[in-house]
C-alpha positions in Angstrom: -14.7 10.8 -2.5 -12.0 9.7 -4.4 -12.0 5.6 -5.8 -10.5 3.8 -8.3 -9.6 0.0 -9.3 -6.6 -1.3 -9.8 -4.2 -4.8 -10.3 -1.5 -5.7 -7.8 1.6 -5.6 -10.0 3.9 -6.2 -7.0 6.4 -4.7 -4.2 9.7 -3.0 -4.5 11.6 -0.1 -2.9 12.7 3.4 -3.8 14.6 6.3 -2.2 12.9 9.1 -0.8 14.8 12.7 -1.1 16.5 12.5 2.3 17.4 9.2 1.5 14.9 6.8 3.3 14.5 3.2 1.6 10.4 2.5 1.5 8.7 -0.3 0.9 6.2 -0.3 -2.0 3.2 -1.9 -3.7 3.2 -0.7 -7.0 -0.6 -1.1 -8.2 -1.9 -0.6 -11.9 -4.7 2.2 -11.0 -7.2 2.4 -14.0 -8.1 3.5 -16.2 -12.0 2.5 -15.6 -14.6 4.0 -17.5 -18.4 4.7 -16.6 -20.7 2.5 -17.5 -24.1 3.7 -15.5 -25.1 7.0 -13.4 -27.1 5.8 -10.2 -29.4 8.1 -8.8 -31.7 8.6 -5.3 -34.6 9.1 -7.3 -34.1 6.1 -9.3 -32.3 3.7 -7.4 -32.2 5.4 -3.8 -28.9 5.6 -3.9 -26.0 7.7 -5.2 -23.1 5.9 -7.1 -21.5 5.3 -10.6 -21.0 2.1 -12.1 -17.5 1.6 -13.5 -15.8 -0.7 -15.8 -11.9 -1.8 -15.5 -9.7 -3.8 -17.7 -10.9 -4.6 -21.3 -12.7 -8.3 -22.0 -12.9 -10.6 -24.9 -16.3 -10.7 -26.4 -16.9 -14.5 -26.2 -16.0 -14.0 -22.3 -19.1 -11.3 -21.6 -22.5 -12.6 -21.5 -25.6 -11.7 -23.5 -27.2 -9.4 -20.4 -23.7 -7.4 -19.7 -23.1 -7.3 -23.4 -26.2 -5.3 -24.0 -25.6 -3.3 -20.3 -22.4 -2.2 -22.0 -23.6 -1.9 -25.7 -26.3 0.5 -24.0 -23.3 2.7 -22.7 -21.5 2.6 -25.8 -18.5 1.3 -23.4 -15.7 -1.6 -24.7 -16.6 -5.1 -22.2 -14.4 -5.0 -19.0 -14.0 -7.7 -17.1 -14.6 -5.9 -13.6 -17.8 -3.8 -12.7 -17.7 -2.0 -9.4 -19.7 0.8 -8.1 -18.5 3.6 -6.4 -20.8 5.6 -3.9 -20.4 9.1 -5.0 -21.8 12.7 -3.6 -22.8 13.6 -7.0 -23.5 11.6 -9.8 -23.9 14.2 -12.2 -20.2 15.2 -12.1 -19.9 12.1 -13.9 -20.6 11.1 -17.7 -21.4 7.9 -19.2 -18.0 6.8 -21.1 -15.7 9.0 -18.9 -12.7 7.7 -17.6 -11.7 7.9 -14.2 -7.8 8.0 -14.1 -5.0 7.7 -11.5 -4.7 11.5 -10.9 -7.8 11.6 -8.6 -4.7 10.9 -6.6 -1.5 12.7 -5.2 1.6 12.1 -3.3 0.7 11.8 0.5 -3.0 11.0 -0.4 -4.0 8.3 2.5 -6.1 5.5 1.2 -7.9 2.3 2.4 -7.1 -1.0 0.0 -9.4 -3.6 -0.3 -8.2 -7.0 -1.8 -9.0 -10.9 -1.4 -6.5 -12.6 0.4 -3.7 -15.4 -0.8 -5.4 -18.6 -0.1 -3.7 -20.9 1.7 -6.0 -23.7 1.5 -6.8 -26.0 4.9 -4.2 -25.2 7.8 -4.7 -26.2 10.8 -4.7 -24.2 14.3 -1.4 -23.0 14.8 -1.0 -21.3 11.6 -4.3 -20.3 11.1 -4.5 -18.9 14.7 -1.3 -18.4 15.8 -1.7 -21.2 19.0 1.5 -22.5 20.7 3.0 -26.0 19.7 3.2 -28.7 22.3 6.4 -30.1 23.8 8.6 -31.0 21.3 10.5 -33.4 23.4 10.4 -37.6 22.0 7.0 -39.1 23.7 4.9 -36.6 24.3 2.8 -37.6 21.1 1.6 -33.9 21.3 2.8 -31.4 18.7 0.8 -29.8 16.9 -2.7 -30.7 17.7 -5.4 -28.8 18.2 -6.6 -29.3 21.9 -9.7 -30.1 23.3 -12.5 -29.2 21.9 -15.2 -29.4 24.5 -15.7 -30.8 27.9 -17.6 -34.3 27.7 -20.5 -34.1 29.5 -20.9 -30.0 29.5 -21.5 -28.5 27.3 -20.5 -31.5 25.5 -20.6 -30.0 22.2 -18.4 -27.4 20.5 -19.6 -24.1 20.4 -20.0 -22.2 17.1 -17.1 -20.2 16.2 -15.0 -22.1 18.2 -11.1 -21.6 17.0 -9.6 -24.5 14.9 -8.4 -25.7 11.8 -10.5 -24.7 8.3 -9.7 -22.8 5.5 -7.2 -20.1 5.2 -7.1 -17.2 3.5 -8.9 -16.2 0.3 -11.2 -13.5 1.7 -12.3 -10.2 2.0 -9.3 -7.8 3.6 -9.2 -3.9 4.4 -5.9 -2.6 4.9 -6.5 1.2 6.2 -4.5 4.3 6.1 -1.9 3.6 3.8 -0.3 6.8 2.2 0.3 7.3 -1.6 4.3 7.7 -1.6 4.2 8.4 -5.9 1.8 8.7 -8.8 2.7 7.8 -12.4 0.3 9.5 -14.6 1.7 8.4 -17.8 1.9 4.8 -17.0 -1.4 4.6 -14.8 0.5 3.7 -11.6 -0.2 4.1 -7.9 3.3 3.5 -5.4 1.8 2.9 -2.0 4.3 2.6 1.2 3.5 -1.1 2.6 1.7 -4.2 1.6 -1.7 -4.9 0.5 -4.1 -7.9 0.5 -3.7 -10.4 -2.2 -1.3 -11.6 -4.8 0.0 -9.8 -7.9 -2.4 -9.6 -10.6 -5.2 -9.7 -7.9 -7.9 -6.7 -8.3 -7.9 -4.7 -6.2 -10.3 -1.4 -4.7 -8.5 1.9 -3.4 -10.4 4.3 -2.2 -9.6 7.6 0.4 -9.4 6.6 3.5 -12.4 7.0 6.0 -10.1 6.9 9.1 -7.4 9.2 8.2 -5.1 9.9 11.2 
């Protein structure tokens, strides 16, 4: 299965062939290096650990120092393991570049959200304002909870206002529209979660169409 980490750079357009404008999301794809081989008899599971983007040394502590030291692999800020058929295609310090992938390639992104701190129920929801009209005194509130006397509480996951934002999001099935080799760059038709310079995890897609 083919995986790789990259950094939202941002979005812009180009022209297809027959002329067709498309909306991109240009993404920094690796490189990442291996760090460790994961194995069912050792771990009971099948996966590599990678590394991507290089660290300082005063940002790494002591017990990744000596996990990377042990690899003979340069400190990377992001560790992330990829679940993997075979680990033994793989060697520790090899690096995994952006031509795993190719034009038309569908892939599933997986980011952190912008946060948008506390909203309250119309944004974060998408409920419908009150009247707008002078007296009312009802905009944009919330609504009623809960009946008084039953259940008179409010039940749990009960819609209203809360933080916003600044979580886990799978956007599935997007296709691969150009690869740059020599400058480690992924152009993928639509958006993805999070804001530029936000890691992110593309990986084929498990729903392709």
């Amino acid at each position: 299965m083919k995986n790789i980490l990259g950094k939202k750079i941002g979005m812009t357009q180009i022209f297809l062939e027959d002329g067709a404008v498309v909306p991109v999301t240009v993404i920094e794809a690796g490189p990442v290096k291996v760090i460790q081989k994961k194995t069912v008899d050792k771990e009971g599971y099948n996966a590599v650990q990678v590394g991507f983007e290089d660290a300082k040394e005063n940002r790494v502590n002591k017990p990744l120092k000596g996990h990377f030291d042990k690899a003979e692999v340069e400190y990377k800020k992001h560790i992330k393991e990829f679940i993997v058929d075979n680990p033994d295609e793989f060697e520790v310090g090899q690096e995994i570049k952006v031509d795993v992938f190719e034009q038309g390639d569908k892939v599933d992104v997986i980011g952190i959200s912008k946060g948008k701190g506390t909203q309250g129920p119309i944004k974060r929801h998408n409920y419908s304002r009150g009247p707008e009209s002078h007296g009312s005194k009802y905009h944009r509130a919330g609504g009623a909870r809960a009946a008084a006397a039953d259940p008179g509480r409010v039940f749990k996951g009960t819609k209203g206002m809360g933080r916003m934002g600044n979580e886990r999001v799978t956007v599935q099935n997007l296709e691969i529209v150009r690869v740059d080799v020599d400058r480690n760059l992924l152009l993928i038709k639509g958006a993805v979660p999070g804001p530029k310079g936000g890691l992110l995890f593309i990986k084929e897609t498990v729903k392709n169409k």
